[in-house]
KEFILUM-457231 format. One record per atom (N, C-alpha, C): x, y, z. Coordinates in steps of 0.001 Angstrom, whole numbers, plus 524288, in hexadecimal, padded with zeros to 5 digits. Each point is the difference from the previous one (the first is absolute). Example, Ala and Ser with C-alpha at 12.3 -4.5 7.8 and 13.67 -1.06 7.14 Angstrom:
<domis>
833867E9C681E78/7FC86804A680000/80384804B080000/7FEA28041A7FD30/80334804A68003C/7FCFE80442802DA/
</domis>
This chain:
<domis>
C44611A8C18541C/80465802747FD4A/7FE83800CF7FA4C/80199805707FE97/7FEC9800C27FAA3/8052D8019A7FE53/7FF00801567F9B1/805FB802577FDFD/7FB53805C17FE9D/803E080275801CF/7FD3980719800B8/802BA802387FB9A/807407FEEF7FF15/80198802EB7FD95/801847FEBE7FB36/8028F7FFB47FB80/802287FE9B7FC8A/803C7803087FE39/8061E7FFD4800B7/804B2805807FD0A/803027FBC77FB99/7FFF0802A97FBB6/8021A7FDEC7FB8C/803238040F7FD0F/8045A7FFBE7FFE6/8056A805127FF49/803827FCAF7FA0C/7FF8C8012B7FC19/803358017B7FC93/7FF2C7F8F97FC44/7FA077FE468012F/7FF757FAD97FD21/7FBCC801397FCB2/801D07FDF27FA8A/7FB697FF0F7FA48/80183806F07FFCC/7FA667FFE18005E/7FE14805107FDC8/7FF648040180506/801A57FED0803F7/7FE67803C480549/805D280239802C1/800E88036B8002F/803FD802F3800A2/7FEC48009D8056A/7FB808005480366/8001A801E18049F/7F9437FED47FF6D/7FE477FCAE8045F/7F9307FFA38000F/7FFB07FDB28052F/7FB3E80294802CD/7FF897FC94805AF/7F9457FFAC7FE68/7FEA27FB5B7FFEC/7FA997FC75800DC/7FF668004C8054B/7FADF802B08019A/7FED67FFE5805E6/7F9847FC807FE03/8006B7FCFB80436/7FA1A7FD327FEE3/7FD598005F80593/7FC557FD40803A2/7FC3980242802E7/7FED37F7BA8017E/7FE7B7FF198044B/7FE347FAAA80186/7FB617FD5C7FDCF/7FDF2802E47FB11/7F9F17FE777FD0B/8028A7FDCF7FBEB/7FCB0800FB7FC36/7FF137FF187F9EC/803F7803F07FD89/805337FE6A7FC25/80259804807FE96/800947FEEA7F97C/7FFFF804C57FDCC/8003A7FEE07F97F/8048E8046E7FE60/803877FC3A7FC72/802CE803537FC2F/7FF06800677FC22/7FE18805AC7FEB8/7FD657FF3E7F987/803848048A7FE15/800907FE1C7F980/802F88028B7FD54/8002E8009C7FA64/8013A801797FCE1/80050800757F9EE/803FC7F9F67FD36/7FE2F7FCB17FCF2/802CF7FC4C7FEB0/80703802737FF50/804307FD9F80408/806407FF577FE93/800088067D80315/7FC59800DC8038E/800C4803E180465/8037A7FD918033D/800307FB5780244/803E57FDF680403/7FE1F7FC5980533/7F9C07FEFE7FC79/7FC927FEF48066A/8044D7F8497FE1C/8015B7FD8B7FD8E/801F47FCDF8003F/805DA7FF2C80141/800CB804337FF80/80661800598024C/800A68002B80577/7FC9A803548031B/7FDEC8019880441/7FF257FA1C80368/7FCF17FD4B7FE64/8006C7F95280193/803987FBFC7FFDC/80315800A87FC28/804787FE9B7FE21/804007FFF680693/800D38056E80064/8011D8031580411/7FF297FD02805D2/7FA807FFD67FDFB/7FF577FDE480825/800C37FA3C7FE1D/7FFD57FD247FDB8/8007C7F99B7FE86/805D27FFE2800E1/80398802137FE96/806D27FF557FF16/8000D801248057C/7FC03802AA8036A/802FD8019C804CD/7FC967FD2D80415/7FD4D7FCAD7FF55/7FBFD7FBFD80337/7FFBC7FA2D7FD96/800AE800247FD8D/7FEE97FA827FB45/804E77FD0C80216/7FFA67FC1E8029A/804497FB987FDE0/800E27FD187FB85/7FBD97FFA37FC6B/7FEDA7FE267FB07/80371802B07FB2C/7FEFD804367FFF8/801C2804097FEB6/805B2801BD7FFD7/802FA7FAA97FED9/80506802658013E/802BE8031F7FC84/80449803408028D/8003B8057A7FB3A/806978000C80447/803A27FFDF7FD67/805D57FF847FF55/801638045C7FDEF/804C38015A7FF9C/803528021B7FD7E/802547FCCD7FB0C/7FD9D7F96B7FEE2/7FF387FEDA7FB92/7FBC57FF947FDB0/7FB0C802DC80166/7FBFF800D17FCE8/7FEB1805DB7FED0/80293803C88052C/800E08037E7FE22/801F1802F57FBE3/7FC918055B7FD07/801D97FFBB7FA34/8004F806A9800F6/802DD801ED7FAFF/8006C80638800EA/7FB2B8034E7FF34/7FA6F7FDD87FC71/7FCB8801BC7FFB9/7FB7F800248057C/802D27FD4D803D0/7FCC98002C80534/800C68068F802A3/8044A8017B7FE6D/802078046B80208/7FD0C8043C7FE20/7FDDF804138023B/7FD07805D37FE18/8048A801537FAD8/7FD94800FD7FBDE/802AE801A07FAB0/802D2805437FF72/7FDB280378803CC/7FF8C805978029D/8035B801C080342/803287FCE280251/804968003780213/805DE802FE7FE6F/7FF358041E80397/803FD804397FA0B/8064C7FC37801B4/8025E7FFE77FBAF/8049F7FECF7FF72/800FF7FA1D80085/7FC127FD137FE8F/7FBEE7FA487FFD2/800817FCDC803C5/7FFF57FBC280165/7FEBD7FC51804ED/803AB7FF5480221/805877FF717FF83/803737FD6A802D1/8028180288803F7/7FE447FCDD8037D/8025380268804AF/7FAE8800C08053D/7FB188010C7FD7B/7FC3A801D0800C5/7FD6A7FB4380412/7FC6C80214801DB/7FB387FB2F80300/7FBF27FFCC80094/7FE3A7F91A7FF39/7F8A4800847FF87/8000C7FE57804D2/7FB888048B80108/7FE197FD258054F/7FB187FFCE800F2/7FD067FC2B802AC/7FC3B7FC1680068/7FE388010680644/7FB9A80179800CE/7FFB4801D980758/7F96F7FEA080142/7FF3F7FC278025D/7FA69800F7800C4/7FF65800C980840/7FD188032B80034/7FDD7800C380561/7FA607FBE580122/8019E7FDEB80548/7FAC47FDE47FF9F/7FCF7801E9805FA/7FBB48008980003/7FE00803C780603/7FD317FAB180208/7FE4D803C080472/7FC8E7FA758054F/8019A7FA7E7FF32/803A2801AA8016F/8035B7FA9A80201/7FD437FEA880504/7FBDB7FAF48009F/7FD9B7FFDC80430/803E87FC7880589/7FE7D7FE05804F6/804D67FDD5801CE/7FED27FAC17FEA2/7FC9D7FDED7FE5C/802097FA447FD42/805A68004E7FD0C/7FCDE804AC7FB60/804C8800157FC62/8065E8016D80212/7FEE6803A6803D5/806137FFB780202/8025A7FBDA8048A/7FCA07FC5080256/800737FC4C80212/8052F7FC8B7FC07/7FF267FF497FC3D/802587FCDE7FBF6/8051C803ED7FF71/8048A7FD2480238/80495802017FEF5/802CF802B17FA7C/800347FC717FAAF/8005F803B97FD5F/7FD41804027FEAA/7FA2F7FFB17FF8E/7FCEF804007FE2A/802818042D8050A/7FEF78007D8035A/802A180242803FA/805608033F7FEC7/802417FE6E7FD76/80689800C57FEEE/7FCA4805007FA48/7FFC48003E7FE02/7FC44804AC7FCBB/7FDDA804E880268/7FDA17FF4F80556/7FDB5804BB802F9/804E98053C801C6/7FBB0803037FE2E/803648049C8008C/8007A801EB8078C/7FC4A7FCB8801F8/80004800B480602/802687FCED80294/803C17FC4B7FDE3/803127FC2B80396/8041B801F3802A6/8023A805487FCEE/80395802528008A/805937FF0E8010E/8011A7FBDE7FB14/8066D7FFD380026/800D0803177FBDF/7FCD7804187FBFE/803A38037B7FE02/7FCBD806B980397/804258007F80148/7FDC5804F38019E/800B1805687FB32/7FAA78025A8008B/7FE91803897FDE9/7FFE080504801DE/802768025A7FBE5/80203807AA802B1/7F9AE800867FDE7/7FFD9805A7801D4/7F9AC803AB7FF1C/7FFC17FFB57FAA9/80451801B87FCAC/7FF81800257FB0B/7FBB77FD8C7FD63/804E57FAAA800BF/7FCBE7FBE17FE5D/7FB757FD6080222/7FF38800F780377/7FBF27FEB3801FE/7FAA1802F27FCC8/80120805CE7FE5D/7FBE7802997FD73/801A17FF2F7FA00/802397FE637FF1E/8012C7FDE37FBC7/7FC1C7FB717FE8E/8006F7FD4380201/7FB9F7FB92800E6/7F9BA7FEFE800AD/800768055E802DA/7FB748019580191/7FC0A801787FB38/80455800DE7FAF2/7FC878031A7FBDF/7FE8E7FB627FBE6/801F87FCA28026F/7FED17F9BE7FD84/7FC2B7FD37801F1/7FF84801018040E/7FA5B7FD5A803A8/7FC8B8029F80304/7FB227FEA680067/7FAEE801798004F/7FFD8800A1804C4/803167FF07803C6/7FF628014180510/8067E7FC2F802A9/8037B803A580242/805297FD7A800DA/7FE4C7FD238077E/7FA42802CC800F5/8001F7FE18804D2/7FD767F9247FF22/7FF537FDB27FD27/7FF8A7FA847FE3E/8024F7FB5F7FEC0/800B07FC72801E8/805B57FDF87FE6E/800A87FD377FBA9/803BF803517FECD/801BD7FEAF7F8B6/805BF7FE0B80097/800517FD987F9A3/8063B7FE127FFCC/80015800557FA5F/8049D7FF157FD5E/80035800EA7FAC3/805EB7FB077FE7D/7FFF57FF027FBF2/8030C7FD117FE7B/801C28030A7F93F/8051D800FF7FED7/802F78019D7FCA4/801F57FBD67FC8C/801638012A7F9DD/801A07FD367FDDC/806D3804587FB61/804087FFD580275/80341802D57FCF2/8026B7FD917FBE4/800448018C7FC1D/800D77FCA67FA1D/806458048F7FF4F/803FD7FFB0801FA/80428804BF7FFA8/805777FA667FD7E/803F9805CC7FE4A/806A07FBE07FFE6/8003B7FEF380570/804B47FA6980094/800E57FDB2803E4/804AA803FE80336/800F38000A8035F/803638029E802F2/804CF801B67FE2A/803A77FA4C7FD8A/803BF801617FC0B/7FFFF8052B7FB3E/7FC817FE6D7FE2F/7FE7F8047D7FCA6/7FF038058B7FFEA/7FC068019E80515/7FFFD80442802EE/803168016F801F1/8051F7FD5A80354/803CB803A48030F/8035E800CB7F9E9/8011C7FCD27FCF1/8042E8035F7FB7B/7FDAE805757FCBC/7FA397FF7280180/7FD75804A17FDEF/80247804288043D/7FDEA7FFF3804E7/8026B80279802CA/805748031C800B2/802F47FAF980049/80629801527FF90/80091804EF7FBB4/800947FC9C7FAAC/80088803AF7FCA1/7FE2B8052A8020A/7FBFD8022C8008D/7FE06805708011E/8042B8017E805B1/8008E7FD6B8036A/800FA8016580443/80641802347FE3F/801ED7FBF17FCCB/804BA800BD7FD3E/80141804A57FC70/7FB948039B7FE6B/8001F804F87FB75/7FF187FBE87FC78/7FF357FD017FDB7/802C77FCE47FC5F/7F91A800257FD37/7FE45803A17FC4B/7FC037FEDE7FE68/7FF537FE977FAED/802F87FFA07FC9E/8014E7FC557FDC4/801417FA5180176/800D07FEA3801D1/7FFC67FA17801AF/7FAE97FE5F80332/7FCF18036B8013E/7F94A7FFED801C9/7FD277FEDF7FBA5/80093803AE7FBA9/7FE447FD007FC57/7FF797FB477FD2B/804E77FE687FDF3/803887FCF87FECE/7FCA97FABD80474/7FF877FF8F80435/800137FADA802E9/7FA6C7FF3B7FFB5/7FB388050E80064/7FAFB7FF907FF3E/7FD7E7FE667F92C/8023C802B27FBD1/7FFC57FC277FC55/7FFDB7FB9F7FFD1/804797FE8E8038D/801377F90C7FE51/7FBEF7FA9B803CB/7FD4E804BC803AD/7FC867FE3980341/7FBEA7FBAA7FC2B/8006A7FB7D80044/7FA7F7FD497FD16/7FB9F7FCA38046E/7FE307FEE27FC5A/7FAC47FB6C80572/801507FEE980331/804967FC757FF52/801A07FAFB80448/80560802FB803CB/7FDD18046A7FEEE/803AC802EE80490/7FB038011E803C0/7FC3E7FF5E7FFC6/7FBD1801C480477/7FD1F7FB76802D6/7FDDA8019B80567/7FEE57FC6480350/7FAED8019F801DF/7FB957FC2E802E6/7FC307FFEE802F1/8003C8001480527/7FE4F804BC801BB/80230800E880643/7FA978021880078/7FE9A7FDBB80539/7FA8D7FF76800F5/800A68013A80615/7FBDC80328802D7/800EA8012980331/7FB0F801538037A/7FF997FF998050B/7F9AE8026E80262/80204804F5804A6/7FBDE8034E801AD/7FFBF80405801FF/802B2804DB7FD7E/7FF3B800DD7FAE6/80269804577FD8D/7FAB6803A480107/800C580436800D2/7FDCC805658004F/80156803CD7FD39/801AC7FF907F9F9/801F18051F7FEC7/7FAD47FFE07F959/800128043D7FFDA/7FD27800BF7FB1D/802EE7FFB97FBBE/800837FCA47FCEA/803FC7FDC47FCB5/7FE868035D7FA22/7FBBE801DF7FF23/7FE85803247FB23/800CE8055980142/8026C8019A8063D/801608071080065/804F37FF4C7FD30/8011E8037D7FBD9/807697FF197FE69/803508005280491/7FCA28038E803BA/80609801AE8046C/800F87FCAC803AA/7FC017FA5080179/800D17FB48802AC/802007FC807FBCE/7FFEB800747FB73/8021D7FCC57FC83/804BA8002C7FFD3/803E18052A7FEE3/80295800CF7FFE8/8050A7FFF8805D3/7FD1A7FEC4803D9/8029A7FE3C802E8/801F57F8F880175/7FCAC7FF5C7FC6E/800F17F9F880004/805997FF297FB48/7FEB8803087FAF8/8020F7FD9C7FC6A/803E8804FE7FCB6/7FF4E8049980395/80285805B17FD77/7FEE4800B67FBBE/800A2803427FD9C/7FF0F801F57FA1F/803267FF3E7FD1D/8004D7FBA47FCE6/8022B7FF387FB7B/802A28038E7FB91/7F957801BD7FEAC/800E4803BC7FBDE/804838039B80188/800EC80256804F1/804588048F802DE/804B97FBA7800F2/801577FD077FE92/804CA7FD26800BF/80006800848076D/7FB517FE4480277/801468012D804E8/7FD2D7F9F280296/801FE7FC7A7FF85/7FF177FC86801D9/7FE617FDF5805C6/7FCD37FC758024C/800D47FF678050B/8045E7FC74802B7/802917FF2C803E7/802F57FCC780360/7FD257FC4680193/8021F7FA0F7FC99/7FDDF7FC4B801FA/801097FD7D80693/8045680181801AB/801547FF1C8051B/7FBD2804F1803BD/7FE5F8014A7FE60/7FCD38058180360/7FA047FB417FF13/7FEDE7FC8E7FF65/7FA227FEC97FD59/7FEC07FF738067D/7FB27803AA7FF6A/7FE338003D80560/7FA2D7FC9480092/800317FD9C805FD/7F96E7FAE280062/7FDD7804377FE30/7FF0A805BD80364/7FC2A8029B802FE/7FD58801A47FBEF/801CD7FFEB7F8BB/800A68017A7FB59/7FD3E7FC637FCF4/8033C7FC197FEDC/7FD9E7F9407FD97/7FD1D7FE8680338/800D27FED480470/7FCA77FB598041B/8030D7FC2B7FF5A/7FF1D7FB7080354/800A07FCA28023B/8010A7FC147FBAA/804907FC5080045/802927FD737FAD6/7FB657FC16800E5/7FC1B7FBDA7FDF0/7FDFB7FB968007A/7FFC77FB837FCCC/7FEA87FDED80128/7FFFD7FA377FCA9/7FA6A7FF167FEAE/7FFFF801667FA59/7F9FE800037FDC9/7FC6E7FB48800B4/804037FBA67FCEC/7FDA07FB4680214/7FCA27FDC78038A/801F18022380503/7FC878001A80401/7FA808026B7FFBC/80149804DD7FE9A/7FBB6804787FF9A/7FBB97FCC07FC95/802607FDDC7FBDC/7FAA57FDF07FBF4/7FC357FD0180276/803717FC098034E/7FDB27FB5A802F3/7F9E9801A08026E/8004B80514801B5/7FC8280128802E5/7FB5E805207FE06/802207FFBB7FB6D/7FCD1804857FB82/7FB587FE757FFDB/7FBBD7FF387FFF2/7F9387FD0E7FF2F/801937FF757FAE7/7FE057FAA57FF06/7FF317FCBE7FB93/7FC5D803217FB98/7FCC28003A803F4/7FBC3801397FCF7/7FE0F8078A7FE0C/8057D8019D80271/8005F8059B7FD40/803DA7FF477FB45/804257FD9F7FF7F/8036E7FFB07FCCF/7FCE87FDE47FB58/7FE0A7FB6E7FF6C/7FC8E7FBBA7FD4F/7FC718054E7FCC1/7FEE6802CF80379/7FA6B802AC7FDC4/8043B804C97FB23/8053A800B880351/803C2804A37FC39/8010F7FCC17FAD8/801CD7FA99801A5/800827FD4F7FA01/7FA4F800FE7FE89/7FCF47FD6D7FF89/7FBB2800457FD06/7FE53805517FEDB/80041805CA80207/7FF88804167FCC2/8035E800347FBC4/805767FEF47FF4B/802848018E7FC16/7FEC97FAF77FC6A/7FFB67FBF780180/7FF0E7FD327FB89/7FB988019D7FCF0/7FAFD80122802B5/7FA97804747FCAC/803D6803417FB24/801E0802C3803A5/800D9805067FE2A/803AE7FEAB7FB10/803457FB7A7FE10/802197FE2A7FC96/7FE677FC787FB44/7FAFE7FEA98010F/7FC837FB957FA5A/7FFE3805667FDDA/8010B7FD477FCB5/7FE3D8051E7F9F2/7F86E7FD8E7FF82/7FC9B8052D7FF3A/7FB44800427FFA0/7FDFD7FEB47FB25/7FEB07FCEE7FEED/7FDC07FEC27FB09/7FA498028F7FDFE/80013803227FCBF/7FAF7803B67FE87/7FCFA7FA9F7FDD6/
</domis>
């Protein structure tokens, strides 16, 4: 099992980026405060148990700056694909609960080619695990309402007042959607900027994937891939002494 894919939507400095890597030797190279550390950041918050990252460590500068009509309301999302899932690896029940071939979320064609443009070959068995950084439900249906209500003034009005600790970590496996196309984005989370919100009672698996319990998931992450992600960013953070 490798991680093939990497989707990172509306965090630091990346508005929309998919990292595809290959089962060898892979390098991110970049111009110093390009983003190759944010980018890690990224897969650590969404693999790392160490790494814990809340909605009280969460800060507004995590959010893409670029965001027309600014963050609130908005969502980071965190998606890695991982391919050749061999059957040891799906032998093991949770890792198992991740595969996109177990098939408790069923997949329309769409999405299915949707997916397809994420991985190197869909005839292989892959799974992916999601990380949604969005407002909690409360929050979203009054976004909703209001609009549903004409009432767009009071859409505003409730998304202003939106702060941190109105948002939650919803983590999820077998998502298939390309989270950096706007027009799969926008079905998750509607367009803001258009006062056109999505229906949190409409939140579809076949969309998110599968609700999970990360915890678990870490348990069974290799030690010794995570170990090796801390130790790149820690490199990548000593200041160099000439």
């Amino acid at each position: 099992m490798y991680l093939s894919t990497l989707q990172v939507r509306n965090f630091r400095n990346y508005e929309s980026e998919i990292f595809k890597f290959n089962s060898k030797t892979n390098a991110i190279i970049g111009e110093n405060d390009s983003g190759k550390t944010n980018a890690l950041t990224a897969l650590r918050i969404l693999l790392d148990d160490s790494y814990y990252y809340s909605n009280k460590t969460l800060k507004e500068s995590d959010f893409y700056s670029g965001i027309s009509n600014g963050w609130r309301g908005e969502w980071i999302i965190i998606s890695a694909t991982f391919e050749e899932m061999d059957t040891e690896t799906l032998d093991n029940e949770i890792l198992a609960s991740i595969s996109l071939n177990s098939g408790e979320v069923e997949s329309d064609i769409e999405n299915q080619n949707n997916f397809s443009r994420l991985t190197s070959n869909t005839s292989k068995n892959a799974g992916s695990i999601s990380l949604f950084i969005r407002p909690d439900k409360n929050v979203r249906k009054k976004l909703f309402d209001a609009v549903n209500n004409g009432d767009s003034k009071l859409f505003k009005e409730i998304r202003s007042s939106i702060s941190l600790t109105d948002y939650e970590f919803y983590y999820t496996s077998k998502s298939n959607l390309n989270f950096c196309n706007d027009e799969e984005y926008f079905k998750l989370v509607g367009n803001l900027s258009n006062c056109s919100p999505s229906n949190p009672d409409d939140d579809d698996e076949a969309f998110l994937g599968t609700k999970i319990n990360m915890s678990d998931v870490f348990k069974h992450i290799s030690v010794v891939y995570v170990d090796a992600l801390r130790d790149v960013l820690r490199e990548m953070k000593k200041v160099k002494i000439q």
